[in-house]
C-alpha beads as a LAMMPS data file, in Angstrom:
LAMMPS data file: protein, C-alpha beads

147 atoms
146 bonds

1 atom types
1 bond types

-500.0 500.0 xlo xhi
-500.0 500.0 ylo yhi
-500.0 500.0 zlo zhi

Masses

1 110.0

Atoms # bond

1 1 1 446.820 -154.297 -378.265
2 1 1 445.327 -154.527 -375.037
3 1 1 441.597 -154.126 -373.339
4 1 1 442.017 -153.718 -369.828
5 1 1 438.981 -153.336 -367.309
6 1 1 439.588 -151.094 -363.944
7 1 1 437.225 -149.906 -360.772
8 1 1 436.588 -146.837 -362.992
9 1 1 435.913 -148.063 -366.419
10 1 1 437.786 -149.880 -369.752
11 1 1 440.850 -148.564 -370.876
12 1 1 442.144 -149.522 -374.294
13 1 1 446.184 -149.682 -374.806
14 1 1 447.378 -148.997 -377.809
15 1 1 451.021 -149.592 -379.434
16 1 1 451.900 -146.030 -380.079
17 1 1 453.234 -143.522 -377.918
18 1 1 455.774 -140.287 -377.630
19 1 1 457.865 -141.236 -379.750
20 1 1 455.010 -141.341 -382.655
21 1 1 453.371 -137.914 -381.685
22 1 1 450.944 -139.365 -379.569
23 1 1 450.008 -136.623 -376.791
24 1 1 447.493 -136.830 -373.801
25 1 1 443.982 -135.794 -374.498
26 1 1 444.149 -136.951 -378.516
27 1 1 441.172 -138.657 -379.871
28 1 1 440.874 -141.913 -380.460
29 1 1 437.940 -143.161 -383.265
30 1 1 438.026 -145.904 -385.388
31 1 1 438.000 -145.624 -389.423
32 1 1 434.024 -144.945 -389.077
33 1 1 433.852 -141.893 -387.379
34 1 1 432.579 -144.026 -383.937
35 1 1 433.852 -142.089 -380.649
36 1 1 435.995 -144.837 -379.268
37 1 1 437.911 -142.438 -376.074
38 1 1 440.653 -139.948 -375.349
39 1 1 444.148 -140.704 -374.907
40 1 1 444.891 -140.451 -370.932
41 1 1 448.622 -141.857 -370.564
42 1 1 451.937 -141.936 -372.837
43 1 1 455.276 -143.658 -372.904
44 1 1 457.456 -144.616 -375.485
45 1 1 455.490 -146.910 -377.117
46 1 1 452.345 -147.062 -375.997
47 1 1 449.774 -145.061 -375.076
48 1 1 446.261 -145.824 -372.787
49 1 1 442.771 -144.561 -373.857
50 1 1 440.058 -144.199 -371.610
51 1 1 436.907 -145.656 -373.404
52 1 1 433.935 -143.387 -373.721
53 1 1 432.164 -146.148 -371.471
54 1 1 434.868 -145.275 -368.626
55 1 1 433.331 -143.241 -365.302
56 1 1 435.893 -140.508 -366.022
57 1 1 434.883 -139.739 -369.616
58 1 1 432.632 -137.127 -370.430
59 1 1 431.724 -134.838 -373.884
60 1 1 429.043 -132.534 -375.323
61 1 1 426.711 -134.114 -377.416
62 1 1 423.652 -133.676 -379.922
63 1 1 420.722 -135.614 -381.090
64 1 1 421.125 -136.048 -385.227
65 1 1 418.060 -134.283 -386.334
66 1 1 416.870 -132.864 -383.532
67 1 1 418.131 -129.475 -382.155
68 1 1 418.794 -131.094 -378.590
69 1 1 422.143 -130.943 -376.881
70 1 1 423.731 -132.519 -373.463
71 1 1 426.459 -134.166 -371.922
72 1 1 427.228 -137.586 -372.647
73 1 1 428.850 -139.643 -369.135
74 1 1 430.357 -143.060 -369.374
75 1 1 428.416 -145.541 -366.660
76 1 1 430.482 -148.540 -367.350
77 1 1 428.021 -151.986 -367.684
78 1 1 425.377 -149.580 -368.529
79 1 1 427.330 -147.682 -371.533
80 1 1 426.700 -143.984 -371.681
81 1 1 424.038 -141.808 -369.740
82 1 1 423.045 -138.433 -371.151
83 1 1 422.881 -135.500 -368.850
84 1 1 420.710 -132.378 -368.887
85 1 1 418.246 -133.174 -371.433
86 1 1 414.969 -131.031 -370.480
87 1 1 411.936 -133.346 -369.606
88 1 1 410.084 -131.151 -372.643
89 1 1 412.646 -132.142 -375.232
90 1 1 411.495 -135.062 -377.706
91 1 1 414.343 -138.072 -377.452
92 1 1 413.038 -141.461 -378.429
93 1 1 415.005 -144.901 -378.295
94 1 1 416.807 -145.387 -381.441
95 1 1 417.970 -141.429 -381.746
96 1 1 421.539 -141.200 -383.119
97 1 1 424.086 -139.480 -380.361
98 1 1 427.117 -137.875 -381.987
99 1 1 429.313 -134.652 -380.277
100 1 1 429.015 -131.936 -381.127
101 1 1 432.765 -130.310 -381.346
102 1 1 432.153 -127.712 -378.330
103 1 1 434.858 -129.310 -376.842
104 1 1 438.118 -131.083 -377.826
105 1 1 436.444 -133.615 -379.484
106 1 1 435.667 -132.769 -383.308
107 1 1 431.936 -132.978 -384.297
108 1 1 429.973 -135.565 -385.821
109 1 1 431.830 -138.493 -384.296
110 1 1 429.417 -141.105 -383.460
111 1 1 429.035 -141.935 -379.897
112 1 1 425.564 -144.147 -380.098
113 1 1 421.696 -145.192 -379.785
114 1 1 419.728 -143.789 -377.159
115 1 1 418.134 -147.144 -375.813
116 1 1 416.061 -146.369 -373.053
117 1 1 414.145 -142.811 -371.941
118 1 1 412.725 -142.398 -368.660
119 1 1 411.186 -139.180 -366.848
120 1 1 413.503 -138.491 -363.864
121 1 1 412.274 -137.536 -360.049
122 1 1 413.278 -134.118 -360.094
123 1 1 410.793 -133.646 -363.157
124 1 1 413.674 -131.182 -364.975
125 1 1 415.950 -133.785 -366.632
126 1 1 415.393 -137.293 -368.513
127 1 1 417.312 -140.391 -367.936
128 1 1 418.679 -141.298 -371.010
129 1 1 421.057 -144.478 -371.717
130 1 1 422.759 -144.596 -374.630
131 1 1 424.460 -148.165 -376.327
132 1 1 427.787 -146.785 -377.026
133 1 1 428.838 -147.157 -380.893
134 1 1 432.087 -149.066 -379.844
135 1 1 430.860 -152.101 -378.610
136 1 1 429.777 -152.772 -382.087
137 1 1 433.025 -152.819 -383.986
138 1 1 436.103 -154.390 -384.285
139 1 1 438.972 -152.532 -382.176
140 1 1 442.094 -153.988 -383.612
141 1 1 442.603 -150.575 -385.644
142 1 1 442.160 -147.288 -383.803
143 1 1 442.799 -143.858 -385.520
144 1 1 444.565 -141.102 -383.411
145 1 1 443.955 -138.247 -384.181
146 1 1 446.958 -135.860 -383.333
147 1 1 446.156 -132.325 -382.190

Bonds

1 1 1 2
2 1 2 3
3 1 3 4
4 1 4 5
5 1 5 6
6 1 6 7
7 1 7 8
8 1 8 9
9 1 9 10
10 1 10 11
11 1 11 12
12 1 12 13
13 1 13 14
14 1 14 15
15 1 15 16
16 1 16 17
17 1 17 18
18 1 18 19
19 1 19 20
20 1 20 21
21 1 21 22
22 1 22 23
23 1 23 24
24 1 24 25
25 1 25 26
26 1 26 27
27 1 27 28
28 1 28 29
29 1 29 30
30 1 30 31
31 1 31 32
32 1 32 33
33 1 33 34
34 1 34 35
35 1 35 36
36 1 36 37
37 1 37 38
38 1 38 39
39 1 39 40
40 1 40 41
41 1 41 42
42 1 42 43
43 1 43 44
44 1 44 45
45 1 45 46
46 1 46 47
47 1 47 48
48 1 48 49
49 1 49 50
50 1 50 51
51 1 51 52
52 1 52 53
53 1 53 54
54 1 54 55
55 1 55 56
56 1 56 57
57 1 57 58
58 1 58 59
59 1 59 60
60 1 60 61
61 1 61 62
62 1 62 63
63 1 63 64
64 1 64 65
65 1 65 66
66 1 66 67
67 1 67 68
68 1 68 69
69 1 69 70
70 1 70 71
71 1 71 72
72 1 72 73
73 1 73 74
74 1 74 75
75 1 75 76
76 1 76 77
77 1 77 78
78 1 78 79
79 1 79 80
80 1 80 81
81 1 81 82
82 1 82 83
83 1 83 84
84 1 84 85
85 1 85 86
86 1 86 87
87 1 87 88
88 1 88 89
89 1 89 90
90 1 90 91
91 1 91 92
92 1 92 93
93 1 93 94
94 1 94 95
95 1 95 96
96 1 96 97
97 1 97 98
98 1 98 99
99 1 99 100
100 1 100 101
101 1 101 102
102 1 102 103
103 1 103 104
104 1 104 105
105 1 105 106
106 1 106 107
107 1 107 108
108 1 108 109
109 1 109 110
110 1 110 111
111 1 111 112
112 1 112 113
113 1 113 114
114 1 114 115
115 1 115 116
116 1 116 117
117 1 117 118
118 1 118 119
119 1 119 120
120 1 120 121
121 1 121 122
122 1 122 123
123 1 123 124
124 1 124 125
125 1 125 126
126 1 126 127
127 1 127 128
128 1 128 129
129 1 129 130
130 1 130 131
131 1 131 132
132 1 132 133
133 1 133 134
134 1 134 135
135 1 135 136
136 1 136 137
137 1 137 138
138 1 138 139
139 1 139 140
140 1 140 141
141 1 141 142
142 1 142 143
143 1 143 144
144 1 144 145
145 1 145 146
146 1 146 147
């Protein structure tokens, strides 16, 4: 019901809480299978999710088609960097990010595009941004899903 921007990130409040089953770290996606966050604070009524755009959000992550894996960081205006993905692996602008479910997030959910690839100065690691999925569709509906 709410999109509220802090220091850290955008949080997203929603109007379910405790009393609904809503718990702290559920996932929050919307009817597409696009990663919107993770649910960070309860009450009652309603809950607050940190977006994956947020500074604290972080998950594990794969390139569709392509057998290379990383973290995926939220960096606020610029979206989503990718972390530890080798200078030698092949990531081009317009790959497809989802996770990969080695964490608590299930696989497949879509987190975004790659949009820009750049070699980095330590020569071991690429910078990689990412356009996160959720700024392209509507969030009046959000899907918990309840561990």
């Amino acid at each position: 019901f709410n999109l509220e921007s802090t220091p850290r990130g955008h949080n997203l409040l929603i109007n379910k809480g405790q009393i609904d089953g809503i718990k702290r770290d559920d996932v929050v996606i919307s009817s597409s299978g696009v990663l919107i966050g993770v649910v960070d604070d309860i009450s009652d009524n309603h809950s607050r999710v940190v977006m994956v755009t947020n500074l604290d959000f972080k998950t594990t992550i794969k390139i569709i088609s392509k057998n290379i894996s990383g973290i995926a960081t939220g960096a606020m205006g610029g979206g989503v960097h990718l972390d530890f993905i080798s200078e030698n692996d092949d990531v081009a602008e317009g790959d497809m990010v989802v996770t990969t479910g080695n964490d608590t997030f299930p696989p497949g959910l879509i987190v975004g595009k790659v949009t820009k690839v750049s070699s980095s100065n330590d020569g071991l690691f690429k910078n990689i941004k990412v356009k996160p999925a959720v700024e392209e569709i509507n969030l009046s509906r959000a899907l918990v899903l309840l561990r």
